[in-house]
MMTF fields as JSON, N, C-alpha, C and O atoms, coordinates in Angstrom:
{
  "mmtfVersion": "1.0.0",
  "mmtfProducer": "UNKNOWN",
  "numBonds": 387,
  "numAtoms": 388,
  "numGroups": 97,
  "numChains": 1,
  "numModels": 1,
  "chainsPerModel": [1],
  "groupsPerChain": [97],
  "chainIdList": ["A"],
  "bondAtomList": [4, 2, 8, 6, 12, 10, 16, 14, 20, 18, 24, 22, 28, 26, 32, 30, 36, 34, 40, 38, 44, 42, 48, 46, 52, 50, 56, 54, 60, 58, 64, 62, 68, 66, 72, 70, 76, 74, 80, 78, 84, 82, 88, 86, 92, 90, 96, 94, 100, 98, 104, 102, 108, 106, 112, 110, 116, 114, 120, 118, 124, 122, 128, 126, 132, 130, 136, 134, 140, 138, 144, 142, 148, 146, 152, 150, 156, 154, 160, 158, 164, 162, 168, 166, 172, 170, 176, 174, 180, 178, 184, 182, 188, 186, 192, 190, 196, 194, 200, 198, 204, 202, 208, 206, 212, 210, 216, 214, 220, 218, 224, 222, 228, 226, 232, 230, 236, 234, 240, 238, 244, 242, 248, 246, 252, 250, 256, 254, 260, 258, 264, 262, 268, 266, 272, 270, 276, 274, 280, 278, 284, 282, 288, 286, 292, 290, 296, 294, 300, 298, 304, 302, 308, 306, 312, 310, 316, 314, 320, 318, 324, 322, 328, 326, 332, 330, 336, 334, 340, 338, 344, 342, 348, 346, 352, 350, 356, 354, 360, 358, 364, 362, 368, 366, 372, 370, 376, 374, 380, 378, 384, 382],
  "bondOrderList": [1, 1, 1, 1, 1, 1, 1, 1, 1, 1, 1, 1, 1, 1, 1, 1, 1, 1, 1, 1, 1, 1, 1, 1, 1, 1, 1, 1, 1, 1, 1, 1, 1, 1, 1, 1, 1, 1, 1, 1, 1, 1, 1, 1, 1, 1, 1, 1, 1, 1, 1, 1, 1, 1, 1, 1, 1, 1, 1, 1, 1, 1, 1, 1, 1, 1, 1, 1, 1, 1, 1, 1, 1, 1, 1, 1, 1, 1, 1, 1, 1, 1, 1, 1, 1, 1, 1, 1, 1, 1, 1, 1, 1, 1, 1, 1],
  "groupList": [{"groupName": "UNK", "atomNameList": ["N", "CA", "C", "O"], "elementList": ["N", "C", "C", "O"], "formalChargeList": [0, 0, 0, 0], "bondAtomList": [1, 0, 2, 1, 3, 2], "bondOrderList": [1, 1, 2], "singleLetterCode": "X", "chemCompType": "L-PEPTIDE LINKING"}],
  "groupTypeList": [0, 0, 0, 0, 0, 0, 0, 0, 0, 0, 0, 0, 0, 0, 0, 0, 0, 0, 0, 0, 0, 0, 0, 0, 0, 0, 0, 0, 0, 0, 0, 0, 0, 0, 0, 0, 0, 0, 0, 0, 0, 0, 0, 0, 0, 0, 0, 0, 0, 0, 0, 0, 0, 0, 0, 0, 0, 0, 0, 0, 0, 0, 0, 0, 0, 0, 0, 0, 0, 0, 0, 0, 0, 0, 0, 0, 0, 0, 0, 0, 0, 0, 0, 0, 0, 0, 0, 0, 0, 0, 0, 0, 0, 0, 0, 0, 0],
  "groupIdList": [1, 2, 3, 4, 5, 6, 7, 8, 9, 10, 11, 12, 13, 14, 15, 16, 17, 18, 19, 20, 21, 22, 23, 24, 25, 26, 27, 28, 29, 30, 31, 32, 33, 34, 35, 36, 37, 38, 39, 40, 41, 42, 43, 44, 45, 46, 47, 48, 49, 50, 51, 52, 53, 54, 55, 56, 57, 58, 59, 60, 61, 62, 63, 64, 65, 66, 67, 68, 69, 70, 71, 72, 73, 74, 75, 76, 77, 78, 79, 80, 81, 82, 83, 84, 85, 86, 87, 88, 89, 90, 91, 92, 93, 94, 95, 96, 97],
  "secStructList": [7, 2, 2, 2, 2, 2, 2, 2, 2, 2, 2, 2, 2, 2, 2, 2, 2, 2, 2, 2, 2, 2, 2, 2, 2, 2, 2, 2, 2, 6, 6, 1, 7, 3, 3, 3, 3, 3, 3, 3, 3, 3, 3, 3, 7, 6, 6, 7, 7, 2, 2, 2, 2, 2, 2, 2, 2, 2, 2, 6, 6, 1, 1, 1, 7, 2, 2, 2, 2, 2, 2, 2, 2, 2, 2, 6, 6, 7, 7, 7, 7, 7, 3, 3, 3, 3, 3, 3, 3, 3, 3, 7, 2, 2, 2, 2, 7],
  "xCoordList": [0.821, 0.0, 0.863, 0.333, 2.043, 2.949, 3.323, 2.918, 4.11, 4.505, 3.652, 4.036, 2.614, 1.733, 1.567, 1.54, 1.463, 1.006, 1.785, 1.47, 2.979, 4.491, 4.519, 4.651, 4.376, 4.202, 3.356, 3.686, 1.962, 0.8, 1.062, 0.464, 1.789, 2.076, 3.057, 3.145, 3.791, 5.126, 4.475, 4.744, 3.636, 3.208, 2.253, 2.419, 1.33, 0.543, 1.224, 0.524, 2.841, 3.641, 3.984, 3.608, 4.759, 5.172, 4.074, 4.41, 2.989, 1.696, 1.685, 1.422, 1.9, 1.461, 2.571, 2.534, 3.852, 4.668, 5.0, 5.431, 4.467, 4.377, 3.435, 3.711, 1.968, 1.13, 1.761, 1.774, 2.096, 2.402, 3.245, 2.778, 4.289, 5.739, 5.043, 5.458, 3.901, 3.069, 2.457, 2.268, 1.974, 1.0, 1.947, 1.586, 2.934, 3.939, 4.257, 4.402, 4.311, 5.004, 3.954, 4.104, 3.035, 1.706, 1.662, 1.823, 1.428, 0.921, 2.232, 1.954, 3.705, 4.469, 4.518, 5.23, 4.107, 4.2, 3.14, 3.2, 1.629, 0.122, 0.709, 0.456, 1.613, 1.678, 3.0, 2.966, 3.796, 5.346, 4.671, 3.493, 6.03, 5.941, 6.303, 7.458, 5.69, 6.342, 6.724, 5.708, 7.444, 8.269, 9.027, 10.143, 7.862, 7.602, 8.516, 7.892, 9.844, 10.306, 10.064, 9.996, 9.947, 9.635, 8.142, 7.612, 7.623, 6.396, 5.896, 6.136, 5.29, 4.989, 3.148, 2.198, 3.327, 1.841, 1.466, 2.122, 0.489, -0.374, -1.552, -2.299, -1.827, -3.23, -3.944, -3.668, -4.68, -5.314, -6.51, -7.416, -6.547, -7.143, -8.738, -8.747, -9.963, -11.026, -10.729, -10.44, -10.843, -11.447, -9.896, -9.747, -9.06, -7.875, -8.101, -8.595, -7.53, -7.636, -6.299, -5.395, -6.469, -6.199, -4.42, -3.387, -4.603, -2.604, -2.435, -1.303, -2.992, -1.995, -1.707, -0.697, -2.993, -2.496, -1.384, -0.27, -1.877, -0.037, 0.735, 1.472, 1.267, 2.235, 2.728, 3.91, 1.596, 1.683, 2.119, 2.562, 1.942, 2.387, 3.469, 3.788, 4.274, 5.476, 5.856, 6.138, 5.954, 6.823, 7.024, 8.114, 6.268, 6.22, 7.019, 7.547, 7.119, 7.71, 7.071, 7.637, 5.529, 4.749, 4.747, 4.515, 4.92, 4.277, 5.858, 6.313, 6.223, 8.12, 7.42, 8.118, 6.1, 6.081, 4.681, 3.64, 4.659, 3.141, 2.65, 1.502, 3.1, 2.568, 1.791, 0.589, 2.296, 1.958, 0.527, -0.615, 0.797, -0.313, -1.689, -2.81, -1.426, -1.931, -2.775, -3.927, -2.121, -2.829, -3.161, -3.746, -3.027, -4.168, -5.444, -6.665, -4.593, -6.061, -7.245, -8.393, -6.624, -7.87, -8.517, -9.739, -7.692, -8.313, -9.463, -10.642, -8.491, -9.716, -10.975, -11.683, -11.147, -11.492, -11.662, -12.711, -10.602, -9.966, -10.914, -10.633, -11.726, -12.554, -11.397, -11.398, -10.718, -9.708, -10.735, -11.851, -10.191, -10.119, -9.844, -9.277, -10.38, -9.565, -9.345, -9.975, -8.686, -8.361, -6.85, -5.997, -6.568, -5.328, -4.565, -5.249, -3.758, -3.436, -1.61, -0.684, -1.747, -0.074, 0.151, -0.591, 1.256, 1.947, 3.168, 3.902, 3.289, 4.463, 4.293, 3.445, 5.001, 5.452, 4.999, 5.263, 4.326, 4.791, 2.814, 1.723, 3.328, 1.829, 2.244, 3.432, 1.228, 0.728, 0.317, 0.008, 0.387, -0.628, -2.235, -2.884, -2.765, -4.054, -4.381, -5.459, -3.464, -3.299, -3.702, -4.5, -2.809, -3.069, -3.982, -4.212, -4.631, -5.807, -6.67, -7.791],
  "yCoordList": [-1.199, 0.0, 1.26, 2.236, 1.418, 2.138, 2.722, 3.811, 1.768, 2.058, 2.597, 3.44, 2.028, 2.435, 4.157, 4.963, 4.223, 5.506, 6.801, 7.938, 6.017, 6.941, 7.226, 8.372, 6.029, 6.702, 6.969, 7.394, 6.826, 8.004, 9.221, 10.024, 9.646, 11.064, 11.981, 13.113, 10.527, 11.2, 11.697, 12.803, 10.824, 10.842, 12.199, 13.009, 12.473, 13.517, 15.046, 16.034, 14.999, 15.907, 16.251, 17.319, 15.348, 15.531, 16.212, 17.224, 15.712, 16.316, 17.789, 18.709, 18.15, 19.654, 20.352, 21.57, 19.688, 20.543, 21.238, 22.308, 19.798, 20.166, 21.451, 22.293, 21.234, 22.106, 23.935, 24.84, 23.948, 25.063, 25.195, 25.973, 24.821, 25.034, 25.84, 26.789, 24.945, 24.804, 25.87, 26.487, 26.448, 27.845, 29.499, 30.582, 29.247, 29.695, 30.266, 31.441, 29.149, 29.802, 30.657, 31.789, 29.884, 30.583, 31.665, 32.587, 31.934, 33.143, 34.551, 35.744, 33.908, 34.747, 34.835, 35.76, 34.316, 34.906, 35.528, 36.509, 35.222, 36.323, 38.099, 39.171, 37.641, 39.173, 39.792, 40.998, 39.242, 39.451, 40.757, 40.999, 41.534, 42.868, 42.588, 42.26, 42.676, 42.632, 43.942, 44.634, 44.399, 45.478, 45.566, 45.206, 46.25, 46.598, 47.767, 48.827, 47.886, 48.832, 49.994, 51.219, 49.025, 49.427, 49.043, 47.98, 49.852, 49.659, 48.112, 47.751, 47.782, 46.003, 46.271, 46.735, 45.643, 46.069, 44.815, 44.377, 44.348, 42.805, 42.993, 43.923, 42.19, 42.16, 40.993, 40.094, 40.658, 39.143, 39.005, 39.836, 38.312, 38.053, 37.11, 35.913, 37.998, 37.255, 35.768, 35.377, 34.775, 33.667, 32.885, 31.748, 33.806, 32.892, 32.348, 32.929, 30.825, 30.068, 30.712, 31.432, 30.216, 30.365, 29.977, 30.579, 29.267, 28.414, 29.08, 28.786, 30.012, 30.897, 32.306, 33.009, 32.477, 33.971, 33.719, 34.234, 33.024, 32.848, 32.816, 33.781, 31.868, 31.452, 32.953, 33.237, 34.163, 35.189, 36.445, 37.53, 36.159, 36.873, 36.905, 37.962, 35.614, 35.042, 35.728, 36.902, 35.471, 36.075, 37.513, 37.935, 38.112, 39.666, 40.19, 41.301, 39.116, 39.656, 40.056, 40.155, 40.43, 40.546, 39.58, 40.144, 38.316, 37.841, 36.33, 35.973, 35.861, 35.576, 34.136, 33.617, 33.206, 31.991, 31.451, 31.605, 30.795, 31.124, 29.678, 29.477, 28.775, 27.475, 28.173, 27.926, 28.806, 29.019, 30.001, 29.658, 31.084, 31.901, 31.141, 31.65, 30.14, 28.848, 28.3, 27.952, 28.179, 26.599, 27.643, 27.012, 28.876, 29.827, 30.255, 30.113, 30.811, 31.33, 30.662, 31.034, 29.26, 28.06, 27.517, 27.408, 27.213, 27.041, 28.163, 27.947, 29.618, 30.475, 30.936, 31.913, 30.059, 30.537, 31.663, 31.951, 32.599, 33.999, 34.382, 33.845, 35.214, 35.33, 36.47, 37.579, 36.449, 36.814, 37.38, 36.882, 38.76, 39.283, 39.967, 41.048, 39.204, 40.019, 41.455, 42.07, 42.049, 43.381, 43.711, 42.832, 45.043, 45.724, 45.942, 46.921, 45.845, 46.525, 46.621, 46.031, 47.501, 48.296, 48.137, 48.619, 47.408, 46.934, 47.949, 48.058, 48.63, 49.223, 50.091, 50.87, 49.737, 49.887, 48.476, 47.318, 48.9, 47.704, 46.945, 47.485, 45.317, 44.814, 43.784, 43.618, 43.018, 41.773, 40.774, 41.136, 39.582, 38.538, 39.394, 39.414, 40.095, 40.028, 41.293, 41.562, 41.835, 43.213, 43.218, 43.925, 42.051, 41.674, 40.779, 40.591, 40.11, 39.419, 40.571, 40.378],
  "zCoordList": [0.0, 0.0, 0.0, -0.531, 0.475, 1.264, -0.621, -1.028, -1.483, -2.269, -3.547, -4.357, -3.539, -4.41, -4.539, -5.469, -2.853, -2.36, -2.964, -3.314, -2.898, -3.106, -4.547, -4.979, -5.408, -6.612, -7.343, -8.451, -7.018, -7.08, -6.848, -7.564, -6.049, -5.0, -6.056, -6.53, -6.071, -7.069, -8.467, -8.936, -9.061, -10.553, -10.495, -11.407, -9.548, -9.341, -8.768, -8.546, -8.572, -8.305, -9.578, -10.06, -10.271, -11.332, -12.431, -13.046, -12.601, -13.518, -12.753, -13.528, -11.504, -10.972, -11.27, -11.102, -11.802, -11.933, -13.573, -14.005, -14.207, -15.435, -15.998, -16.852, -15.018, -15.446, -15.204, -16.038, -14.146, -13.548, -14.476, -15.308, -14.774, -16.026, -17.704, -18.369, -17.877, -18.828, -18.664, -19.713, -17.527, -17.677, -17.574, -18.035, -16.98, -16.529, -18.115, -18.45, -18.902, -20.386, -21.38, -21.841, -21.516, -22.166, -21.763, -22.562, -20.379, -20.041, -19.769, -19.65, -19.729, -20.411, -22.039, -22.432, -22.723, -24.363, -24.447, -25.189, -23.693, -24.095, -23.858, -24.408, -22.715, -21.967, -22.868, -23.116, -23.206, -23.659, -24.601, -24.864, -25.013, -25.361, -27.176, -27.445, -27.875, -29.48, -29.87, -29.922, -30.081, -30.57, -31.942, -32.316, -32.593, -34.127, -34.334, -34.379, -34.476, -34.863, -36.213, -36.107, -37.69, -38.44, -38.93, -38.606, -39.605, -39.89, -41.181, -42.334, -40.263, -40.857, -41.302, -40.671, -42.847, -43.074, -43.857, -44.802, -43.433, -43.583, -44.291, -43.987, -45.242, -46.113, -45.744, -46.538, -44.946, -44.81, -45.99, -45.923, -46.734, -47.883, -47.455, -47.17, -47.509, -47.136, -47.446, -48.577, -46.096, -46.602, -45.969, -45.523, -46.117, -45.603, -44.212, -43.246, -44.329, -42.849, -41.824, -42.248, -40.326, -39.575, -39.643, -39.349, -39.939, -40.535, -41.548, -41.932, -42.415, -43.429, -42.713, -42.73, -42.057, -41.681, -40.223, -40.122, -39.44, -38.678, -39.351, -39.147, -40.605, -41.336, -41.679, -41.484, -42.321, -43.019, -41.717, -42.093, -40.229, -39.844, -39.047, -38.503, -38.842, -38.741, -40.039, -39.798, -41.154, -42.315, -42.496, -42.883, -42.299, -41.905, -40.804, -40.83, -39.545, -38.324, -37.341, -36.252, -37.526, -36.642, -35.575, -34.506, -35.455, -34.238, -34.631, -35.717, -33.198, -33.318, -33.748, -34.619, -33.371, -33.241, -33.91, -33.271, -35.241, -35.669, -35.196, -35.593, -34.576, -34.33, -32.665, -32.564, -31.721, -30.7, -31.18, -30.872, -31.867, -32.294, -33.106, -33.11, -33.619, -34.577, -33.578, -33.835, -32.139, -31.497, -30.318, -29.438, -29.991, -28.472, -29.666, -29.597, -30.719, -31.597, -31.61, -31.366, -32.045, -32.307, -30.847, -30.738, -29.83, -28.935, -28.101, -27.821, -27.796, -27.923, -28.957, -28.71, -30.186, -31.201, -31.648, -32.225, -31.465, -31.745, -33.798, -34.869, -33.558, -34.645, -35.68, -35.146, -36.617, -37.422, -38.255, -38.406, -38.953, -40.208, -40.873, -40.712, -42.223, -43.3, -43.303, -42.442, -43.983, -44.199, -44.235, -44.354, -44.125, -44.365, -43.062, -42.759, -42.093, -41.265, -41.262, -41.819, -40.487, -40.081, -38.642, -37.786, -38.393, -37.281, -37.332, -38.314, -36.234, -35.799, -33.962, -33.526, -33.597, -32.09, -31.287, -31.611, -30.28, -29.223, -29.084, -28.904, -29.314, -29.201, -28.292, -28.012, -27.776, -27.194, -28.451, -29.586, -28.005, -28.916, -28.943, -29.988, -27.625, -27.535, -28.453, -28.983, -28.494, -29.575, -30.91, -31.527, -31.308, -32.502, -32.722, -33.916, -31.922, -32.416, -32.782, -33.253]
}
């Protein structure tokens, strides 16, 4: 019983530590500062999916990581659109959504 106990304890430490590690990072990149020095200007083309326009704003420079922006967007189902915009000075992810 003794041992069981121990590594239940252990396995359910380990999962609390992961999570905390895990939220710890997310919620430093939502808040992190993007700093647009020069002026960055994006066309999202009606109709484009969610994996081109990350892809499209990773390539621009707007945003450092488009798989992370790819997989909070979709999970928050972050409603995107099209149009013209100009990126320059300092954003958040939540900025740019």
């Amino acid at each position: 019983m003794g041992k069981i106990f121990k590594i239940s304890l252990s396995i359910l430490l380990l999962l609390g530590i992961i999570l905390g590690v895990s939220y710890y990072y997310i919620d430093n990149k939502l808040h992190e500062k993007i700093i647009i020095s020069q002026k960055k200007e994006v066309f999202i083309e009606k109709g484009s999916s969610l994996k081109k326009i990350s892809q499209l704003l990773e390539e621009k420079g707007v945003i450092k990581n488009k798989n992370f922006f790819y997989f909070y967007a979709r999970f928050k189902k972050v409603p995107l659109k099209s149009g013209f915009y100009i990126f320059q000075g300092e954003y958040t992810i939540y900025q740019i959504w």
